[in-house]
N, CA, C and O atoms as CSV, one atom per row, in Angstrom:
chain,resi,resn,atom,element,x,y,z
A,1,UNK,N,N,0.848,-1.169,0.000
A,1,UNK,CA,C,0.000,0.000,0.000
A,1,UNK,C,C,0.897,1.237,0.000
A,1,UNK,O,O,1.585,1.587,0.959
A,2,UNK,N,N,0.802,1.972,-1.390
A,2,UNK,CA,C,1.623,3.232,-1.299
A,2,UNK,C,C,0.770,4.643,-0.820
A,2,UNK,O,O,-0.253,5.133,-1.298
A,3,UNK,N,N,1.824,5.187,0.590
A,3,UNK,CA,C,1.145,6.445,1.049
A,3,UNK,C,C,1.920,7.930,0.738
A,3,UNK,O,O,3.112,8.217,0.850
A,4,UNK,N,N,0.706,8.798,0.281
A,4,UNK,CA,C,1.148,9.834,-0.053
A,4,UNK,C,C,1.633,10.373,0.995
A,4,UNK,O,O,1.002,10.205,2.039
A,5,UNK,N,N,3.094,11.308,1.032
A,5,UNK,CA,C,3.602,12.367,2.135
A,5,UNK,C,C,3.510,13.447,1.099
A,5,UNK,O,O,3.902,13.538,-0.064
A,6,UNK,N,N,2.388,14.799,2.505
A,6,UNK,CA,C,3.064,15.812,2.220
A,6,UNK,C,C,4.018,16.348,1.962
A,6,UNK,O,O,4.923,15.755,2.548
A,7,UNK,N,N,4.552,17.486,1.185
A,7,UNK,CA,C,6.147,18.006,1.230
A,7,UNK,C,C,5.248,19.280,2.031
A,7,UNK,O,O,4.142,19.818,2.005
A,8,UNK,N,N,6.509,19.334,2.716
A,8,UNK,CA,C,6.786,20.913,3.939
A,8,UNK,C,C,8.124,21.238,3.605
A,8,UNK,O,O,9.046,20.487,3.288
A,9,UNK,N,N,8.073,23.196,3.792
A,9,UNK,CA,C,9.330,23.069,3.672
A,9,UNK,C,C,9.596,24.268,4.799
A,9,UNK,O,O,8.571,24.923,4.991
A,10,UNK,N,N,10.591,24.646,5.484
A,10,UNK,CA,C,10.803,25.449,6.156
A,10,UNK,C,C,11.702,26.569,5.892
A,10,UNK,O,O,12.914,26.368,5.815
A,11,UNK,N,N,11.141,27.873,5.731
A,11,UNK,CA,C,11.813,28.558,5.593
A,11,UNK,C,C,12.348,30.143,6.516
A,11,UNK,O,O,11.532,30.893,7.052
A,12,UNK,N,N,13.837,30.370,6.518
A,12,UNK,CA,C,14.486,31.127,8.178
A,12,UNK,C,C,14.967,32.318,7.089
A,12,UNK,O,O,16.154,32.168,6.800
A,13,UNK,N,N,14.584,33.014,6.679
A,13,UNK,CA,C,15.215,33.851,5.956
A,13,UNK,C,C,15.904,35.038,6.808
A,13,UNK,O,O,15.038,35.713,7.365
A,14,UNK,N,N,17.362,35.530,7.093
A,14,UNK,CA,C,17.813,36.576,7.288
A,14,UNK,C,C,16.926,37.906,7.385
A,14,UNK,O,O,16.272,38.424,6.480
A,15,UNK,N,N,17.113,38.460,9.122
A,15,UNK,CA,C,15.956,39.341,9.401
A,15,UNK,C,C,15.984,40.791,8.653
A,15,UNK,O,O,16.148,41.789,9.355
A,16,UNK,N,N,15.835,40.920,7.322
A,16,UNK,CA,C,16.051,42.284,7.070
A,16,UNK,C,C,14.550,42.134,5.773
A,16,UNK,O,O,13.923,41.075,5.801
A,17,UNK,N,N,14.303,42.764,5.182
A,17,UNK,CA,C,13.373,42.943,3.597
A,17,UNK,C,C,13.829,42.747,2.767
A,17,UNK,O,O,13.185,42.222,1.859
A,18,UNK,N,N,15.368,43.092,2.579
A,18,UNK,CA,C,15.586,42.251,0.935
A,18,UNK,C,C,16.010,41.113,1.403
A,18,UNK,O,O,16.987,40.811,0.717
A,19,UNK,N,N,15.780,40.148,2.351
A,19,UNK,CA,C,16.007,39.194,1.934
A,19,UNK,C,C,14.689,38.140,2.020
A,19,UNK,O,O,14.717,36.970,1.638
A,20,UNK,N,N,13.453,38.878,2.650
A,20,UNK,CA,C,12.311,38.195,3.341
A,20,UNK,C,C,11.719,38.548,2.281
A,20,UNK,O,O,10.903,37.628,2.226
A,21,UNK,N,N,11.416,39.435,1.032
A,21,UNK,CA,C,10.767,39.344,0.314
A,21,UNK,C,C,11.213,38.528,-1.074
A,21,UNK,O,O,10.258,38.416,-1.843
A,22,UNK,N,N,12.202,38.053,-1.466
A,22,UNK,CA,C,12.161,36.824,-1.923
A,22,UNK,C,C,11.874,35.789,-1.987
A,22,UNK,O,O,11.283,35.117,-2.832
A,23,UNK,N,N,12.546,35.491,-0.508
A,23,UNK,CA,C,12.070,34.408,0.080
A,23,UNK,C,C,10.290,33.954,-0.093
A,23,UNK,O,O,9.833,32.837,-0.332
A,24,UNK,N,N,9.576,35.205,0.115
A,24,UNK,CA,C,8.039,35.449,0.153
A,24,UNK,C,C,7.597,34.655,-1.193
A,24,UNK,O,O,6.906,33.647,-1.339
A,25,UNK,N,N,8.237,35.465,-2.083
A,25,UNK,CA,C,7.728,35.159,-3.263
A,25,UNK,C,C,7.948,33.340,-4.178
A,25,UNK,O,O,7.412,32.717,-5.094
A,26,UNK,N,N,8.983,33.167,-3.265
A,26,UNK,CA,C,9.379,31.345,-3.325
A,26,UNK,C,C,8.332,30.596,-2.665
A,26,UNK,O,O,7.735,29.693,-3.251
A,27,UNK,N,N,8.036,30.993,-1.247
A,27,UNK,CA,C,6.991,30.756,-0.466
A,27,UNK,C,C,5.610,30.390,-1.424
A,27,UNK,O,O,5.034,29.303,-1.415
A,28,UNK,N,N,5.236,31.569,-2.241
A,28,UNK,CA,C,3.766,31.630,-2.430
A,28,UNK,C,C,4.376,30.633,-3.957
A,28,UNK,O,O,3.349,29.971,-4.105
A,29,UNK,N,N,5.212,30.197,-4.969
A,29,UNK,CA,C,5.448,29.920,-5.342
A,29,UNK,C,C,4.639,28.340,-5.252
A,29,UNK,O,O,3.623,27.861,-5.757
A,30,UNK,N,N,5.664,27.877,-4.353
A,30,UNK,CA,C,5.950,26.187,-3.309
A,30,UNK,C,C,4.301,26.194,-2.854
A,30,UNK,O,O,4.036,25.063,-2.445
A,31,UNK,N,N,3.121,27.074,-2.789
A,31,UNK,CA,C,2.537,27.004,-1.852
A,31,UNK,C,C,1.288,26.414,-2.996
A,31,UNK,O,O,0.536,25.449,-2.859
A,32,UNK,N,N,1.382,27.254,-3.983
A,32,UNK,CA,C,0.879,27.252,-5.336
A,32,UNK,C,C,0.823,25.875,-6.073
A,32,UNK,O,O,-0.161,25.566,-6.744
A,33,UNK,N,N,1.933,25.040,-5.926
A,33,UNK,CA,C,1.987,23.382,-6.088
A,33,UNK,C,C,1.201,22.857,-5.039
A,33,UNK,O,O,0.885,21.672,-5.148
A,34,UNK,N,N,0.810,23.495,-4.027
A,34,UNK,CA,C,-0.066,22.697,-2.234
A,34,UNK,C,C,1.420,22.231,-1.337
A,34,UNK,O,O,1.350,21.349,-0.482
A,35,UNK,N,N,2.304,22.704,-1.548
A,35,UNK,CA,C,3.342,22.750,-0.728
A,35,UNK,C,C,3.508,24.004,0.627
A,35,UNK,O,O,3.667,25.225,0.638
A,36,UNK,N,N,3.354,22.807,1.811
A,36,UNK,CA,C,3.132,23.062,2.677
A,36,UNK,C,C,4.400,24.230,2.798
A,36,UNK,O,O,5.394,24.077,2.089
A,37,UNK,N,N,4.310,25.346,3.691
A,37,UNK,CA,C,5.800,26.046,3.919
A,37,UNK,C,C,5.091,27.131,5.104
A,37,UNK,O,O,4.035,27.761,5.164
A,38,UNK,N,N,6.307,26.965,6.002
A,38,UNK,CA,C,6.432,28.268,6.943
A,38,UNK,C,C,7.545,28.754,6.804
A,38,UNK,O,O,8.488,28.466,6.067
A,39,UNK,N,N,7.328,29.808,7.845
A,39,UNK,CA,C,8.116,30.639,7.346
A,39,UNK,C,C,8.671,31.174,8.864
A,39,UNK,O,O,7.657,31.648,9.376
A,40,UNK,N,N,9.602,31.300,9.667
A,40,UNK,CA,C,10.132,31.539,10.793
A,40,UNK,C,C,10.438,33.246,10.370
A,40,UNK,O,O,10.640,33.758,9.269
A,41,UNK,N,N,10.366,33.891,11.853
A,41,UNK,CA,C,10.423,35.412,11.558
A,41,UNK,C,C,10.237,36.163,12.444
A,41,UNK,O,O,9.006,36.148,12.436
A,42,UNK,N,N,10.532,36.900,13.307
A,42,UNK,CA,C,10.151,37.766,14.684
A,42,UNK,C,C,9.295,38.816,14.381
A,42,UNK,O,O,9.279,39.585,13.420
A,43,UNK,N,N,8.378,38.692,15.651
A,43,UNK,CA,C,7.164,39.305,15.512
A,43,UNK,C,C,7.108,40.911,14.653
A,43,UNK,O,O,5.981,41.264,14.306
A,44,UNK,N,N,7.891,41.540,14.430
A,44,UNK,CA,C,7.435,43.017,13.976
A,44,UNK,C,C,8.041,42.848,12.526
A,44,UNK,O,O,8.113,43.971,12.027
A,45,UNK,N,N,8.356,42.188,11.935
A,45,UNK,CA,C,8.776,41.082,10.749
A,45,UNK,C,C,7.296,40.408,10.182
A,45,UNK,O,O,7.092,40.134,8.999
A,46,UNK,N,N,6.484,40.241,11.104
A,46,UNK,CA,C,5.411,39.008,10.970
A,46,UNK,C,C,4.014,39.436,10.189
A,46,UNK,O,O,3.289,38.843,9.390
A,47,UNK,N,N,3.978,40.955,10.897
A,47,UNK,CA,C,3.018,41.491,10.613
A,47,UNK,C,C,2.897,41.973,8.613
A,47,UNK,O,O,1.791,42.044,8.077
A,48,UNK,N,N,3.670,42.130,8.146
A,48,UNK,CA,C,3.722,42.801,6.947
A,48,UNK,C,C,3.801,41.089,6.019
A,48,UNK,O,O,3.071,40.786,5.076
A,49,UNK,N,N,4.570,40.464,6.455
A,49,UNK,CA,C,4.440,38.921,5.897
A,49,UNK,C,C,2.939,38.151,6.139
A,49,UNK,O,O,2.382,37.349,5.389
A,50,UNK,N,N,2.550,38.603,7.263
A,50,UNK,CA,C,1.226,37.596,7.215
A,50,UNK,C,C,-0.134,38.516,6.265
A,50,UNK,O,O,-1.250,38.016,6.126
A,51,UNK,N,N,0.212,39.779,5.741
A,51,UNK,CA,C,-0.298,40.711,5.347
A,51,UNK,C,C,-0.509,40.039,3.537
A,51,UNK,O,O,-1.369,39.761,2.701
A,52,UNK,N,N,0.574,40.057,3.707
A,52,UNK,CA,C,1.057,39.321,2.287
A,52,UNK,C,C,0.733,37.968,1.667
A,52,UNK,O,O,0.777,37.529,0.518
A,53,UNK,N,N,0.461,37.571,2.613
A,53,UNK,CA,C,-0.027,35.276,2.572
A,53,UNK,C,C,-1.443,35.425,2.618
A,53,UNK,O,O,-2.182,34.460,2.424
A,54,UNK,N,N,-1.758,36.266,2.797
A,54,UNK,CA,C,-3.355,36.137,3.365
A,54,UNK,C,C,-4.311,35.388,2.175
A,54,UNK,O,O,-5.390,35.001,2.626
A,55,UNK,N,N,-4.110,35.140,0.835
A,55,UNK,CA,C,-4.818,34.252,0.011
A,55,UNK,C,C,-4.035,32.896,-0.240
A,55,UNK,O,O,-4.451,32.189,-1.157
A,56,UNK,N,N,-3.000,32.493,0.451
A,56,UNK,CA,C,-2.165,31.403,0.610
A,56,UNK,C,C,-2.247,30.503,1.677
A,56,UNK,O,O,-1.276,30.287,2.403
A,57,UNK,N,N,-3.502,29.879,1.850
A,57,UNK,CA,C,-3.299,28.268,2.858
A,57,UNK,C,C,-2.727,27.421,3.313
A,57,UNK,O,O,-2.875,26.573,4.193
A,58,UNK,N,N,-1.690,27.870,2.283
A,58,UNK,CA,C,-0.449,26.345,2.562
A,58,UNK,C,C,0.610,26.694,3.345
A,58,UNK,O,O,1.438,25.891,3.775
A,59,UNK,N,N,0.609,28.536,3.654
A,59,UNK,CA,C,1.425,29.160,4.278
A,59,UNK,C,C,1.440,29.709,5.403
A,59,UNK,O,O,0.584,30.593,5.434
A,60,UNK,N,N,2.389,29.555,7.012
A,60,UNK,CA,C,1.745,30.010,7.804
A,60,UNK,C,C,3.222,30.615,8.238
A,60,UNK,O,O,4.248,30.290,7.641
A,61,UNK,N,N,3.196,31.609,9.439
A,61,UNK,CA,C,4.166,32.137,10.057
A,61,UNK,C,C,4.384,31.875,11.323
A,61,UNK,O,O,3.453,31.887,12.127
A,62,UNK,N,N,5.610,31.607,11.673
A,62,UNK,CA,C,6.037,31.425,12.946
A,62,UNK,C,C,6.891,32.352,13.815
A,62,UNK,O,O,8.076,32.545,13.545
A,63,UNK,N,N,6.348,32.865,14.751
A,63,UNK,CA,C,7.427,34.276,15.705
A,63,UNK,C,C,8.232,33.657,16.212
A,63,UNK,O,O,8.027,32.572,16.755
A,64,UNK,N,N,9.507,34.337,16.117
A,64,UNK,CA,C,10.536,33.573,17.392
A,64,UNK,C,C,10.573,35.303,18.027
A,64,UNK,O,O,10.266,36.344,17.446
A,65,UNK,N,N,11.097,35.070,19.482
A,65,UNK,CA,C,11.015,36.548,19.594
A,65,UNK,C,C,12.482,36.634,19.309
A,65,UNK,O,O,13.307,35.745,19.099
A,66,UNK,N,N,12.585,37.870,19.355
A,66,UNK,CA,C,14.295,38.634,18.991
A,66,UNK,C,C,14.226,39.491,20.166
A,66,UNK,O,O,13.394,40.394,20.092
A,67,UNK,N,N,14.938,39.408,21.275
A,67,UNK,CA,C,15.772,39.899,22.169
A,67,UNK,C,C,16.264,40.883,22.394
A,67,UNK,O,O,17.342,40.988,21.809
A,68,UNK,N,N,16.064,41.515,22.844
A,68,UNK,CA,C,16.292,43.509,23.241
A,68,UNK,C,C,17.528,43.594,24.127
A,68,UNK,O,O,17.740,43.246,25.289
A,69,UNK,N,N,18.331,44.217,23.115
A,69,UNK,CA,C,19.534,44.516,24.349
A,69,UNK,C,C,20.076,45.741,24.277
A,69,UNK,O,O,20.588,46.330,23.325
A,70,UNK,N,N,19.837,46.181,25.835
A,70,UNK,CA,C,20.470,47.643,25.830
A,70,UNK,C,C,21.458,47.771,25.068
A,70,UNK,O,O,22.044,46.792,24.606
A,71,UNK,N,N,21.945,49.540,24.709
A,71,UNK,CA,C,22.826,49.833,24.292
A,71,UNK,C,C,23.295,49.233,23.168
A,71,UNK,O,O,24.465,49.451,22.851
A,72,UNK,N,N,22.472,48.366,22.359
A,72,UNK,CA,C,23.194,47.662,21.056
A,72,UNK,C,C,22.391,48.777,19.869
A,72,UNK,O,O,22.615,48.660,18.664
């Protein structure tokens, strides 16, 4: 008996915009075949990305927080 596996894929893209909006556009790409994909990203990052997926099902976002440190 052969069973179908989903593909997932995970994606950590470098916290800045040029590199998260590529990434985005690979995302909705992969998502477009029914390929599952998240997308890792700290919360004030999250908001403008989940803005963006919003007709994409296969795509969800995950916060990690990012860490506040004085004086940096």
């Amino acid at each position: 008996m052969a069973s179908t596996l989903a593909s997932q894929v995970v994606i950590f893209p470098f916290m800045a915009q040029g590199h998260t909006l590529p990434l985005l556009d690979l995302s909705k790409a992969l998502s477009l075949q029914q390929i599952k994909v998240s997308i890792i990203t700290t919360p004030s990052n999250a908001n403008s990305i989940t803005k963006n997926i919003a007709n994409y099902p296969f795509i969800n976002v995950i916060e990690i927080p990012f860490p506040t440190i004085e004086r940096l």
